[in-house]
ZARO-237647 format. One line per 2 residues: number of its first residue (from 1); their letters; for each residue x, y, z of C-alpha. Coordinates in Angstrom, 1 decimal, m for minus. Example, Ala and Ser with C-alpha at 12.3 -4.5 7.8 and 13.67 -1.06 7.14 Angstrom:
REM residues 2
1> AS> 12.3/m4.5/7.8; 13.7/m1.1/7.1 $
//
This chain:
REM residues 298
1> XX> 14.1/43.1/0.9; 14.7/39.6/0.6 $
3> XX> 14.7/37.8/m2.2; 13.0/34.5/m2.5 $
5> XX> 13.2/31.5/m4.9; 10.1/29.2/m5.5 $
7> XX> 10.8/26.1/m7.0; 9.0/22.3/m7.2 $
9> XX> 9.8/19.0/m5.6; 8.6/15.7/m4.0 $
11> XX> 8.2/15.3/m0.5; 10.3/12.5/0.7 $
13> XX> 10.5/12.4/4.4; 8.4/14.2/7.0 $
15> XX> 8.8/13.8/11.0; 7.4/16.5/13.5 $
17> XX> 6.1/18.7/11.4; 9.4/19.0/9.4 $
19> XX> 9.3/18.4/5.6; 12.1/17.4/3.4 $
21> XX> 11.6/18.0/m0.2; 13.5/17.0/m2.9 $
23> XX> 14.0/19.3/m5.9; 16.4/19.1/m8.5 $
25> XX> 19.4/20.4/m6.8; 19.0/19.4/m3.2 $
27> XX> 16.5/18.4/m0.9; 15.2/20.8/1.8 $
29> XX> 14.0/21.0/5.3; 10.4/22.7/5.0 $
31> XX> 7.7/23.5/7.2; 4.1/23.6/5.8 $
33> XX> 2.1/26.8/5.3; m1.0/26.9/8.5 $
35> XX> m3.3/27.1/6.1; m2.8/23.5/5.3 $
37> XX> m3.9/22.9/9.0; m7.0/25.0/8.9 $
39> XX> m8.1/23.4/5.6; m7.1/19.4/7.1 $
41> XX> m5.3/19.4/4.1; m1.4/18.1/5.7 $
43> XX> 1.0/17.6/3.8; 2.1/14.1/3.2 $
45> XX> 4.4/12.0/2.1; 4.9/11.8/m1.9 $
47> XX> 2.5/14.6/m2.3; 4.4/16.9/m5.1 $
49> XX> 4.8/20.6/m3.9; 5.5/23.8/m4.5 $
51> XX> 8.1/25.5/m1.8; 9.4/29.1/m1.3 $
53> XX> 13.2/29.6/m0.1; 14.3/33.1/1.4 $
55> XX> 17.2/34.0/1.9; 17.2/33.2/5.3 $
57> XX> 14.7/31.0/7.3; 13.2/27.5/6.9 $
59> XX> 11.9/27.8/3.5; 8.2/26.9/3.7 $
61> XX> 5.4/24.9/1.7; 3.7/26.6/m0.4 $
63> XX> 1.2/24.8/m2.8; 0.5/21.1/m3.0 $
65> XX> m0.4/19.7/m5.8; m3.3/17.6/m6.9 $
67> XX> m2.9/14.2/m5.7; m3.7/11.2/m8.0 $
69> XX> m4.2/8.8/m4.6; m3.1/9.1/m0.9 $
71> XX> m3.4/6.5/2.0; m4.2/7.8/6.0 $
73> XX> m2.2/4.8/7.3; 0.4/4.8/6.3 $
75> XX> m0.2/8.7/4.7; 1.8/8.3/1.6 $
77> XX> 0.7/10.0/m1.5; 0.5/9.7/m5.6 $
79> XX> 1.9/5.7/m5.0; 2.0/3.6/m8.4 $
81> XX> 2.5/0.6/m7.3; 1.8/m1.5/m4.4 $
83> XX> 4.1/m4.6/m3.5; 2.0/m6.2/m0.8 $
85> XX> 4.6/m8.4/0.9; 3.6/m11.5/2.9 $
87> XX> 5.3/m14.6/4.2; 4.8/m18.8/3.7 $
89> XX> 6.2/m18.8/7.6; 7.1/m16.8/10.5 $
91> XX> 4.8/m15.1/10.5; 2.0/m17.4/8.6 $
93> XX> 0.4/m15.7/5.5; m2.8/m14.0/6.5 $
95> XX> m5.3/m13.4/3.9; m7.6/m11.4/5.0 $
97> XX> m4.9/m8.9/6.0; m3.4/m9.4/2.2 $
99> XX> m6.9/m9.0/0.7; m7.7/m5.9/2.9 $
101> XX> m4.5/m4.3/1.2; m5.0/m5.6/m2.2 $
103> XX> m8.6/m4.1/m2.3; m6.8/m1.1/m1.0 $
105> XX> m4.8/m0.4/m3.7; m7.4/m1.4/m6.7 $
107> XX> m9.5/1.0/m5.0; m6.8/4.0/m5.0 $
109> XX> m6.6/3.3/m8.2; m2.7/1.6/m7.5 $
111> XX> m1.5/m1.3/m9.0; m1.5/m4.4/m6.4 $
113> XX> 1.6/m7.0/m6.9; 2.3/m9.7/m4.4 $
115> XX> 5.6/m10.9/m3.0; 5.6/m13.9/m1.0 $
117> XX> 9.1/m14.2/0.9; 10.7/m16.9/2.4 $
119> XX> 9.6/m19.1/m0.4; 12.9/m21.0/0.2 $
121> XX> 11.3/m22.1/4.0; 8.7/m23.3/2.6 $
123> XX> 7.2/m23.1/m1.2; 4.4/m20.6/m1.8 $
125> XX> 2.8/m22.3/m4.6; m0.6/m22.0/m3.3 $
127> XX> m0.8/m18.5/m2.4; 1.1/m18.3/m5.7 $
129> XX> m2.0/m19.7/m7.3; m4.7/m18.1/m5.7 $
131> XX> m3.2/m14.6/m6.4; m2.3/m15.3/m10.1 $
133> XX> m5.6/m16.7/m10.3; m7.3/m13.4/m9.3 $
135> XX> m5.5/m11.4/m12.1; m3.1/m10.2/m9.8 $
137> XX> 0.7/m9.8/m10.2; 2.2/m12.0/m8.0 $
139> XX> 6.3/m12.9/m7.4; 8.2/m15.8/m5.2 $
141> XX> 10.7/m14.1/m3.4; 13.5/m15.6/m1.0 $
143> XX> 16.0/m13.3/0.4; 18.9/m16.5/1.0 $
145> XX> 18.4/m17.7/m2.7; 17.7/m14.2/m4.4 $
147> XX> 14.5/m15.6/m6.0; 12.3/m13.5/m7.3 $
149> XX> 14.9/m10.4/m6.9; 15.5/m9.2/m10.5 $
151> XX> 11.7/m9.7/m11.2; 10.6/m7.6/m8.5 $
153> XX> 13.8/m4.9/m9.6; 12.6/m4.5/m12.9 $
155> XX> 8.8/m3.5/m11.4; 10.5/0.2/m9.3 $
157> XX> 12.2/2.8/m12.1; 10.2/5.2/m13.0 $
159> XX> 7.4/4.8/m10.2; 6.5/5.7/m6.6 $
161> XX> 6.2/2.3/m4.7; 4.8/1.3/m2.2 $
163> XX> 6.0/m1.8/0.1; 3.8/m2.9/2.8 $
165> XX> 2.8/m6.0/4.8; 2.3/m7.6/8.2 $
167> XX> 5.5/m6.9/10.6; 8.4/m9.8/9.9 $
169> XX> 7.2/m10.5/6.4; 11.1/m9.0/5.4 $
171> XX> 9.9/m5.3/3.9; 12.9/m4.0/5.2 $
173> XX> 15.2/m7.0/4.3; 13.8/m7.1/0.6 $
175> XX> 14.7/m3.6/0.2; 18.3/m4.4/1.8 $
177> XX> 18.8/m7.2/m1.1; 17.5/m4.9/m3.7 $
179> XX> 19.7/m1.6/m2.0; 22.4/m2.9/0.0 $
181> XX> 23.5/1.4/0.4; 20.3/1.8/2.4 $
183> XX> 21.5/m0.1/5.1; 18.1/m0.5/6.2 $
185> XX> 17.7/m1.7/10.2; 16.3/m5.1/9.8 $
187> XX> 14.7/m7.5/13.2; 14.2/m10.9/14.1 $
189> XX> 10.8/m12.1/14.4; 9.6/m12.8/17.7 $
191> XX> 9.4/m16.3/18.1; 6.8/m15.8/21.6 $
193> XX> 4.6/m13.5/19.5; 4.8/m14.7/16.1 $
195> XX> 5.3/m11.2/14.3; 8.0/m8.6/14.0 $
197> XX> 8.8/m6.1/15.9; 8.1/m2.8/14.2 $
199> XX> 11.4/m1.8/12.6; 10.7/1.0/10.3 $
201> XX> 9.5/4.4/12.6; 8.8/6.9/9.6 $
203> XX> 7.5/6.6/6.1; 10.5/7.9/3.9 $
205> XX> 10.1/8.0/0.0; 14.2/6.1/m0.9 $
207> XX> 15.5/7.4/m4.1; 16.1/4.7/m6.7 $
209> XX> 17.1/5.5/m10.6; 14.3/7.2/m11.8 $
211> XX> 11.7/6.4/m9.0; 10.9/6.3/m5.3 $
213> XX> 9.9/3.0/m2.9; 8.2/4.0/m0.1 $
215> XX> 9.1/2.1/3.1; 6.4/1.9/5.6 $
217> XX> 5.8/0.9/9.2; 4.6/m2.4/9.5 $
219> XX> 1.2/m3.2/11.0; m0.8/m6.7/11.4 $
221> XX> m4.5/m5.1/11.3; m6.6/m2.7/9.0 $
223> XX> m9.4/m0.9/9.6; m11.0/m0.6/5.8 $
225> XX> m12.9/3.5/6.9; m8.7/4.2/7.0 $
227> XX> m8.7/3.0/3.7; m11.3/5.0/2.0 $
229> XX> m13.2/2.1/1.0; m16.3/2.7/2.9 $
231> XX> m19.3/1.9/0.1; m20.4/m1.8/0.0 $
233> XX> m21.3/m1.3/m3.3; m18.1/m0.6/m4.7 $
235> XX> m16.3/m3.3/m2.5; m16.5/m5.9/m5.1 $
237> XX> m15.0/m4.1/m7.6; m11.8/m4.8/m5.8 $
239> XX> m11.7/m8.2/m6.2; m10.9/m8.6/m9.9 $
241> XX> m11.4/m12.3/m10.4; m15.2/m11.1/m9.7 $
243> XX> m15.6/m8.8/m12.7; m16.6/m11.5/m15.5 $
245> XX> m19.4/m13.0/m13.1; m21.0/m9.8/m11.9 $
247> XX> m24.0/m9.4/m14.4; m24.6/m13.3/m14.3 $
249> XX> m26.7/m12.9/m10.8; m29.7/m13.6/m10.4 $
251> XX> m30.6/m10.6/m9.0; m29.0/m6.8/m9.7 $
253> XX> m28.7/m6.3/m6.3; m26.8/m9.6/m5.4 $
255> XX> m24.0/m8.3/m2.4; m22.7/m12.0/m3.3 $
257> XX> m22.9/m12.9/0.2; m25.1/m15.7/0.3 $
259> XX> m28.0/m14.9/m2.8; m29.6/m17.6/m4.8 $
261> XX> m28.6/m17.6/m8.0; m25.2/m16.1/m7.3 $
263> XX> m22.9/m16.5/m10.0; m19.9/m15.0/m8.0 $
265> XX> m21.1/m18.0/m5.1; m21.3/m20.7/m8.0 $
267> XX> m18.1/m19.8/m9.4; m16.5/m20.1/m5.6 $
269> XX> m18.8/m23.7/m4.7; m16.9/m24.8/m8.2 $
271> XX> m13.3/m23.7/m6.9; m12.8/m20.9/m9.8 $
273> XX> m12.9/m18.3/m7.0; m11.0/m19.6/m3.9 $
275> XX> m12.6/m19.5/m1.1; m10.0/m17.4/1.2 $
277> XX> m10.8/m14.6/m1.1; m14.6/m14.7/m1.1 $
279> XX> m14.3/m15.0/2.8; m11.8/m12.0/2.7 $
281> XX> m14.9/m10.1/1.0; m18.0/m11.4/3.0 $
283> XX> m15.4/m9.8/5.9; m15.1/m6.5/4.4 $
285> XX> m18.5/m6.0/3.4; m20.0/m7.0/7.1 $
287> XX> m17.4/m4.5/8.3; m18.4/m1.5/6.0 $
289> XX> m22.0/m2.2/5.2; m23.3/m0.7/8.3 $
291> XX> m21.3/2.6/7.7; m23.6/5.9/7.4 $
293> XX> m23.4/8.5/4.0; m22.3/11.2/6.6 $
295> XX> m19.2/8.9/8.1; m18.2/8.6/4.4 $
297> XX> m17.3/12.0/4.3; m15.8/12.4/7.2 $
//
């Protein structure tokens, strides 16, 4: 009889149904258990698992553990933090995109920080302002000066993070400055189009000192029922420059939209609220408002 060793790790990498997990020792090439399959419970990226190793075989997935947060697209799990990255130029910021993903993460329960590159081809200072404004953690970044470099460093040890933006925002080249060993394949943005070609082909979890950052494909649209956020009701909780004004309506069932007696819609008319973001919202809540209880569950 064979023996077999069980032990824990991280998954780091997965790509046709393979699964590399990271233990203490080594990491291992895994396939998942079919039960996973028959429960629609697959096995993802950052999930933390249990795996058992015979003595001779693929050693297999055995347990997954519970799951503080995961994403379907891209399916990454347990993140901390996410660094939503976006560009002054080439391609131009766009902030409904930026706001989808920011209400993303506050609703996973991740921490949002933005990273506007490029800053050095033209300044950022009012997305700067209209972030840092909305409570939200937000970084210049230039990959020819090294702004914004050490700040954005000192935000990884110790976490799973998340980088994520538009295609040709310079995901891939920001993690080349702060790495240089990951040798990262980096591409031009297409001048005829306006966006990046898709670089990254797999969502890999790369091991930094004491943590993970999770490099994702890139992607210029969201759908929000990929997201989880599906309940109108909780949408506006994801905007926190909303919070302080949200028992000062008029009515208790203000959606903010376009109510009398709004005080989310005063505090926007008087430029406290910018006006990109509260269009960013009216956006997402005409998209998800129409969504039915039983496609919530699906």
């Amino acid at each position: 009889m064979s023996a077999v060793k069980i032990i824990d790790g991280v998954i780091v990498k997965a790509i046709s149904g393979f699964y590399y997990v990271e233990t203490t020792d080594k990491v291992y090439e895994c396939k998942a258990r079919g039960v996973f399959r028959k429960e629609s419970n697959t096995p993802l990226v950052g999930d933390l698992v249990t795996i058992n190793i015979p003595d001779s075989g693929y050693p297999v997935i055995d347990e997954i553990k519970e799951r503080k947060n995961f994403l379907t697209r891209p399916p990454v799990a347990n993140i901390d933090t996410m660094i939503v990255v976006c560009s002054t130029v080439s391609p131009a910021p766009n902030y409904k995109v930026i706001d989808k993903m920011i209400s993303t993460a506050i609703y996973n329960h991740i921490e949002p920080v933005v990273v506007i590159s490029k800053s050095d081809l033209k300044p950022g200072y009012d997305m700067l302002d209209i972030y840092s404004k909305a409570g939200i953690k937000t970084i210049l970044y230039s990959s020819v000066t090294g702004e914004g470099t050490d700040e954005i460093y000192s935000l990884l040890p110790g976490k799973i993070t998340a980088l994520i933006g538009n295609s040709g925002v310079g995901k891939s080249t920001l993690l080349n400055k702060l790495f240089p060993d990951f040798q990262l394949k980096t591409g031009e943005v297409s001048q005829k189009l306006g966006r990046g070609r898709h670089t990254t082909r797999t969502v890999e979890l790369l091991k930094i000192k004491n943590g993970y950052v999770v490099d994702t494909p890139g992607f210029s649209t969201m759908q929000l029922e990929k997201y989880s956020i599906t309940d109108k009701e909780q949408l506006q909780y994801t905007f926190p420059e909303f919070q302080e004004f949200l028992g000062e309506c008029k009515f208790t069932s203000c959606s903010h939209i376009c109510e009398k007696g709004c005080a989310v819609l005063e505090k926007v008319y008087d430029g406290t609220i910018p006006k990109s973001r509260h269009n960013s919202y009216v956006e997402m809540y005409n998209e998800i408002k129409d969504i039915k209880e039983w496609e919530r569950k699906k």
